[in-house]
C-alpha positions as CSV (number, residue, x, y, z in Angstrom):
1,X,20.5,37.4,-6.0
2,X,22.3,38.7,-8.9
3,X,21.4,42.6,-9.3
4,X,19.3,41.7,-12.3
5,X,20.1,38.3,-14.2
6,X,21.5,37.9,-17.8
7,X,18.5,37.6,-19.4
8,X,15.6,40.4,-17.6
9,X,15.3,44.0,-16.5
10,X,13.6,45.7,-13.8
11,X,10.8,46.8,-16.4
12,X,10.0,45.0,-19.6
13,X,6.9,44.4,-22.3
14,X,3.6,44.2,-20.7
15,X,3.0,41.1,-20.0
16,X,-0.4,40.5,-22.0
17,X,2.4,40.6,-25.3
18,X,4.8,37.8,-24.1
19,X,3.8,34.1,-23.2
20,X,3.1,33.5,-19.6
21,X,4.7,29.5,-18.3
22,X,1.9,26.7,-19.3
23,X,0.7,26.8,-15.3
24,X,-0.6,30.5,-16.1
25,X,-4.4,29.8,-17.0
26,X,-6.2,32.7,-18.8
27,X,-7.1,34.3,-15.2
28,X,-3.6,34.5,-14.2
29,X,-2.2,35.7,-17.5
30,X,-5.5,38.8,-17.1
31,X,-4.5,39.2,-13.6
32,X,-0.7,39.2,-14.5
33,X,-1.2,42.2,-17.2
34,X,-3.7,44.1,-14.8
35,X,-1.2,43.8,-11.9
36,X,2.0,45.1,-14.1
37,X,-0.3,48.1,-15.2
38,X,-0.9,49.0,-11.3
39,X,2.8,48.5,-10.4
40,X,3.7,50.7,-13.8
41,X,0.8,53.4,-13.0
42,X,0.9,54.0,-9.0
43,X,-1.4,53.4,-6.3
44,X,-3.9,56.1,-7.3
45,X,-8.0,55.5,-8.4
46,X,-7.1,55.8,-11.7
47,X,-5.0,52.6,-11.7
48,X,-7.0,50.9,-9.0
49,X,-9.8,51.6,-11.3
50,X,-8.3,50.3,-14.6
51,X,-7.3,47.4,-12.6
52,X,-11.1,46.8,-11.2
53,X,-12.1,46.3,-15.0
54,X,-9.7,43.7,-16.0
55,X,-9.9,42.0,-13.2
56,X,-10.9,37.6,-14.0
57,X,-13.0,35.9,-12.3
58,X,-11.3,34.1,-9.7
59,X,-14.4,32.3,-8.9
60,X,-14.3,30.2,-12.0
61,X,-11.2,27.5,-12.0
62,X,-9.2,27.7,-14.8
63,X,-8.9,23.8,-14.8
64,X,-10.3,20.9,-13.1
65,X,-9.8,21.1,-9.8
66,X,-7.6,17.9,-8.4
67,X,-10.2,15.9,-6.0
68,X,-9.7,14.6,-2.8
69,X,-11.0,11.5,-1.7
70,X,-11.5,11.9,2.3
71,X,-10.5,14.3,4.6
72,X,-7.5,16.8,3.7
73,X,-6.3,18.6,6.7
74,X,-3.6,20.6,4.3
75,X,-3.0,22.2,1.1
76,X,0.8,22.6,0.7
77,X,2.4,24.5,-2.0
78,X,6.5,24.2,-2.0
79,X,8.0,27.3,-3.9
80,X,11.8,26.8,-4.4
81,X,14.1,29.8,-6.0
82,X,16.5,29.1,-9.0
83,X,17.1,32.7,-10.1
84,X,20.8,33.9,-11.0
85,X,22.5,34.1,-7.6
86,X,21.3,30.1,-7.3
87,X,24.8,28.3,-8.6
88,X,24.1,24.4,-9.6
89,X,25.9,23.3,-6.3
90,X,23.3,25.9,-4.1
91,X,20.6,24.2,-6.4
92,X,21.6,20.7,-5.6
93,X,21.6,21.7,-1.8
94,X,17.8,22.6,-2.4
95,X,16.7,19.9,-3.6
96,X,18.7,17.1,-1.9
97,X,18.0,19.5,1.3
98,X,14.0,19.1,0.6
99,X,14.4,15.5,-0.1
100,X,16.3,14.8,2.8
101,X,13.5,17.0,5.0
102,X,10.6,14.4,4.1
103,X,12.7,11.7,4.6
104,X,13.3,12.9,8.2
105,X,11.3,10.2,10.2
106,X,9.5,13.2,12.4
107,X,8.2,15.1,9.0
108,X,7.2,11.2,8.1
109,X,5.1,10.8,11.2
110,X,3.6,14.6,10.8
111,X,2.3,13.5,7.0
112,X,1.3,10.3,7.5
113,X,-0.2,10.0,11.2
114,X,-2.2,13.6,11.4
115,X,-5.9,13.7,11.2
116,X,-6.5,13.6,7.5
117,X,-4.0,14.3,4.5
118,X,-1.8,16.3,3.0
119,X,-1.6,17.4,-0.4
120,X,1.8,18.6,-2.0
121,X,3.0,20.4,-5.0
122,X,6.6,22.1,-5.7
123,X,7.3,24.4,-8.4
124,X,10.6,26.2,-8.8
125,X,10.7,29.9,-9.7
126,X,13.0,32.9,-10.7
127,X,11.7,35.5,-13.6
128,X,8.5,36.5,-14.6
129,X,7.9,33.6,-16.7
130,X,10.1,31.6,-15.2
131,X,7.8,29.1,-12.8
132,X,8.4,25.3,-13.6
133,X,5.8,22.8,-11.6
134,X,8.4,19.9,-10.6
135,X,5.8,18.0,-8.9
136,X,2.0,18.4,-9.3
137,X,-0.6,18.2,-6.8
138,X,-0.5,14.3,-4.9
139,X,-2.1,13.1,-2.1
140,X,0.4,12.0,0.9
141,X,-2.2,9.2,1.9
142,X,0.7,6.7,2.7
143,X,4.1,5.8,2.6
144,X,4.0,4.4,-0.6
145,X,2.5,7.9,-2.2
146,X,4.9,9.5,-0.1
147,X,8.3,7.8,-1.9
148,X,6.5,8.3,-5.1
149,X,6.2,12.3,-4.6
150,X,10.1,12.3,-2.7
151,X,11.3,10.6,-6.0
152,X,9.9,13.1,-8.3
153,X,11.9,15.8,-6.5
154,X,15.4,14.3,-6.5
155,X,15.1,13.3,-9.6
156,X,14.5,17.2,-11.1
157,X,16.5,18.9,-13.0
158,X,17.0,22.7,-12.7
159,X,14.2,24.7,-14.7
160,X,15.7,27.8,-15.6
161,X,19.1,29.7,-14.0
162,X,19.9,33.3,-14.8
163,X,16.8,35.2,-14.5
164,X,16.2,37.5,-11.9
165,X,14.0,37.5,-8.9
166,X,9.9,38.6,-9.7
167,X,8.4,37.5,-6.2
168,X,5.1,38.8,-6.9
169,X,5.2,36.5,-10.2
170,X,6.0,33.8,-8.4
171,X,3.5,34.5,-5.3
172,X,0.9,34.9,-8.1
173,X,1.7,31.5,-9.6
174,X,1.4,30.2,-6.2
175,X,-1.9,31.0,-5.9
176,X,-2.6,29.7,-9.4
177,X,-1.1,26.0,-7.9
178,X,-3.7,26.7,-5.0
179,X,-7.1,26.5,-7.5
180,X,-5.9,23.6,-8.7
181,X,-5.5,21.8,-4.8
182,X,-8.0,19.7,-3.4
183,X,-10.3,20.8,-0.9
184,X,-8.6,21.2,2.6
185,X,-8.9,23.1,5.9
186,X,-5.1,24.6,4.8
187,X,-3.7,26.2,2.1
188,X,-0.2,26.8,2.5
189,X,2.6,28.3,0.4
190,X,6.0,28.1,1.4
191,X,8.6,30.1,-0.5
192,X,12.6,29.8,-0.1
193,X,14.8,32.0,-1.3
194,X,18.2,33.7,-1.0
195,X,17.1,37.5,-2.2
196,X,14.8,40.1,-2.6
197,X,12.2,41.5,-5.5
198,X,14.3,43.1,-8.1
199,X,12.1,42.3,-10.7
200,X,8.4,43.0,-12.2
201,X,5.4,44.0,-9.0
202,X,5.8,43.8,-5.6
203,X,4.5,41.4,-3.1
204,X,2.2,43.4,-1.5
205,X,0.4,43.9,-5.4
206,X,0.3,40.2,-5.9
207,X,-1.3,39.8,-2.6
208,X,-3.9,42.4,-3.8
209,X,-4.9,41.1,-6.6
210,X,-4.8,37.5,-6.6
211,X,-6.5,35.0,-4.8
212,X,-4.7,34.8,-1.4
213,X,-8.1,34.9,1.0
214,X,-7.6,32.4,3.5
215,X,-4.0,31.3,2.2
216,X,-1.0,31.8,5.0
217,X,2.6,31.8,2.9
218,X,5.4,31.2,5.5
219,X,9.4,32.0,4.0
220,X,12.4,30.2,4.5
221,X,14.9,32.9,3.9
222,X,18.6,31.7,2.9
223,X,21.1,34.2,4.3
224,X,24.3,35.0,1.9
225,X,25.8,38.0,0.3
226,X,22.4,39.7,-0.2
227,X,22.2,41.0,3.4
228,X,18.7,42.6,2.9
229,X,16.8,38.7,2.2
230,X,15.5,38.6,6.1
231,X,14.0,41.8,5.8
232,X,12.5,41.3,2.3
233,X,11.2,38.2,3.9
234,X,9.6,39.0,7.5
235,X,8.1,42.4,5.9
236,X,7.3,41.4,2.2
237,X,6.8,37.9,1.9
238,X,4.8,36.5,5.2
239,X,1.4,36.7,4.9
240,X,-1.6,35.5,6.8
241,X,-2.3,34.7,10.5
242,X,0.2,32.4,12.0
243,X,2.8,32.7,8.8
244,X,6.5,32.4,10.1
245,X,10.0,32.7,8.8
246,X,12.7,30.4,9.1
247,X,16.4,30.6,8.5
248,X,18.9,28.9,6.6
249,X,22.8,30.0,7.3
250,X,23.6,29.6,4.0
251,X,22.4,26.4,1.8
252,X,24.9,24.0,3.4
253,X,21.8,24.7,6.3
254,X,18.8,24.4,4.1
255,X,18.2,20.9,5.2
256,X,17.7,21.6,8.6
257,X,15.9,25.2,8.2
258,X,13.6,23.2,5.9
259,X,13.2,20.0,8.1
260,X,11.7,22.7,10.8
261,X,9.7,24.4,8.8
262,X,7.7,21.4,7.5
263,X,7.8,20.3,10.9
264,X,5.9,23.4,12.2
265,X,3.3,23.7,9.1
266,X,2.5,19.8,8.9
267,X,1.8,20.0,13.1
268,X,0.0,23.6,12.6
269,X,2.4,25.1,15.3
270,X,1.5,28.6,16.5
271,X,4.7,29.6,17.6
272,X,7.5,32.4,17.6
273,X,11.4,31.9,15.7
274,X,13.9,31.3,18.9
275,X,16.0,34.2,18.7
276,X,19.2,32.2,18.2
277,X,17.5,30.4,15.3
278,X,18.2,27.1,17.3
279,X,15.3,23.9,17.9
280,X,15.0,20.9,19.6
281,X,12.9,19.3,17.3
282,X,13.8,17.1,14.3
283,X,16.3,15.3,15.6
């Protein structure tokens, strides 16, 4: 990632004074503003405390949530990075990469042939106000829905670019996506990146304060110049039991890293990375 972006600092406005993206419901933009004050004030009671009042109510939805009709085995929530170390041709690898993934006739059979659905959603994120919804919340009921929701994708066009890297923002927006899923057995987010936090609260904050009970988030970490992102990734990012990493070498490798990764959360595999990063699966 680049060390900052052109356009945000490591420590800005709270956030209750600038607008949060449209995605950011009245809970989230509370639970944004609490969080920063934490991050800004420590760890102590005193914070924990000021935090504990302001606090929403994540019981309540902050919009309707999307119904299911039938069985839904899995919630999953596709979080792709376009901060400023993301160049258009790295950007285009993403998303042709993802697209190419769901075309691959194993991640095919794993949607469409499991016991129940799969809901999907994709957002693309970089700065603190910088998460973009590219595809909402669909039902993978059948091939035809399936095309549908793989059209979307290719045919996006990049969000945002040169804006740092605020994980915990985007983790938090995440688990916004997540109230507004239908009711499965999963709930899944699965972030990609090529860098670490280097903007706003950390992880570990967002995963304290916002509605992550029963979510698992799994990383796809793109190795490149920033040569702490596998770190940042296995010790910041994973959360929940059974949450994995996968690598990309690079973007040129992001279709394959992203192939196995669906692969292994569509068929619920409880299994450990290979050392050598290699598979036999997915053709």
């Amino acid at each position: 990632m680049a060390e900052h972006g052109e356009h945000g600092t490591l420590v800005g406005n709270f956030p209750g004074t600038w607008p949060l993206p449209a995605g950011w419901g009245s809970w989230a933009r509370r639970a944004a503003g609490a969080v920063w004050c934490v991050a800004l004030a420590g760890s102590g009671a005193a914070a924990e405390e000021g935090f504990a009042k302001s606090r929403p109510d994540f019981a309540k939805p902050f919009v309707q949530r999307v119904q299911a009709e039938g069985h839904c085995r899995l919630a999953l929530v596709l979080a792709l990075d376009v901060s400023a170390s993301v160049d258009a041709a790295e950007y285009a690898l993403q998303r042709d990469g993802l697209v190419a993934a769901l075309r691959a006739p194993d991640i095919q059979r794993a949607i469409l042939q499991g016991q129940g659905a799969v809901a999907l959603s994709v957002f693309e994120w970089s700065g603190r106000q910088q998460q973009v919804v590219v595809l909402p919340w669909v039902m993978l009921r059948d091939r035809a829905a399936l095309e549908q929701a793989i059209g979307v994708i290719a045919r996006a066009r990049r969000s945002y670019s040169g804006f740092p890297t605020a994980a915990g923002y985007g983790l938090g927006f995440g688990a916004g996506m997540l109230r507004e899923a239908p009711a499965c057995d999963r709930q899944v987010i699965d972030v990609s990146g090529d860098g670490i936090n280097n903007e706003g609260f950390a992880p570990a904050l967002a995963y304290k304060h916002f509605p992550f009970d029963g979510v698992v988030v799994n990383g796809l970490a793109i190795l490149g110049p920033d040569e702490g992102v596998q770190r940042f990734y296995r010790e910041e990012i994973l959360h929940g039991p059974g949450a994995f990493m996968v690598t990309a070498e690079g973007f040129e490798d992001f279709r394959r890293a992203m192939t196995l990764k669906l692969f292994r959360e569509l068929n619920d595999l409880q299994v450990g990375e290979r050392a050598d990063g290699t598979t036999t699966c997915c053709g």
